[in-house]
N, C-alpha and C positions, 0 to 999 in steps of 0.2 A: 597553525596546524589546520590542516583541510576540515572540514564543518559537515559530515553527510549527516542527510534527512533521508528515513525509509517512509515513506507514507502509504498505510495498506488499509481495506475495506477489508473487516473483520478482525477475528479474535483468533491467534493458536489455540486448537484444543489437545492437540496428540505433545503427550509427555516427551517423544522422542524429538519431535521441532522442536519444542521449546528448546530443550537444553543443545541442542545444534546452534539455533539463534544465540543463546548465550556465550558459547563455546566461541563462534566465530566474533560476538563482540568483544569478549576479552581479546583476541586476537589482534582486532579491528585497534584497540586500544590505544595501541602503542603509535599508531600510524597516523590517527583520525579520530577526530569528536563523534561517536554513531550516536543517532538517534533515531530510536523507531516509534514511528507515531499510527498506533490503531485506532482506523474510527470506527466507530458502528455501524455498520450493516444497515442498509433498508430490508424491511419483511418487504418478502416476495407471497403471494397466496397462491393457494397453490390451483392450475388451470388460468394461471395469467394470461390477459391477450397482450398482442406484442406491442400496442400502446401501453401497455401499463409498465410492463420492462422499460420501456423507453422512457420513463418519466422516472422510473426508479434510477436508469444508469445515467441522466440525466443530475439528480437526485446527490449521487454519489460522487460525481465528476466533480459539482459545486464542493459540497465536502472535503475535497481533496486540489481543489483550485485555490480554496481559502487557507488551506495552509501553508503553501509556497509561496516563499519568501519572493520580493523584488527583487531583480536581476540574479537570479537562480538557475544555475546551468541543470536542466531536468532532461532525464530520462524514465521512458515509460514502458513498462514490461509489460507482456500481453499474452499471458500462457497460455491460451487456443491456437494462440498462431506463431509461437515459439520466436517471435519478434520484436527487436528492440527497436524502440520510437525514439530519435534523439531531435 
């Protein structure tokens, strides 16, 4: 059976994603292993200069470099620029 990894920076807070995420996992079920992997967030302070962003999204990238698996077909979402990275 196919093995998907979600891997996302940050936490759902709105009650209505949640149970969407849910909804489409049961879904996902019958098809596919889903797994959603949330990590935590770097604080950002607020008036950051753009070195400091860059060491946080930096930061985050590692975060989410360490959890993908060897020989991992990834794709990578990029909701500012409505573009998938394959």
């Amino acid at each position: 059976m196919l093995h998907i990894d979600i891997i996302c920076i940050g936490r759902l807070k709105e009650k209505y994603l949640k149970d969407a995420v849910d909804e489409y996992s049961k879904r996902l079920s019958k098809y596919c292993n889903l797994n959603i992997i949330e990590l935590l967030d770097e604080k950002i302070p607020n008036n950051s200069s753009d070195k400091l962003l860059c060491e946080v999204k930096a930061k985050e990238c590692e975060k989410i470099s360490s959890r993908i698996k060897k020989d991992s077909y990834v794709i990578a979402l990029d909701l500012k620029r409505f573009t998938i990275y394959i």
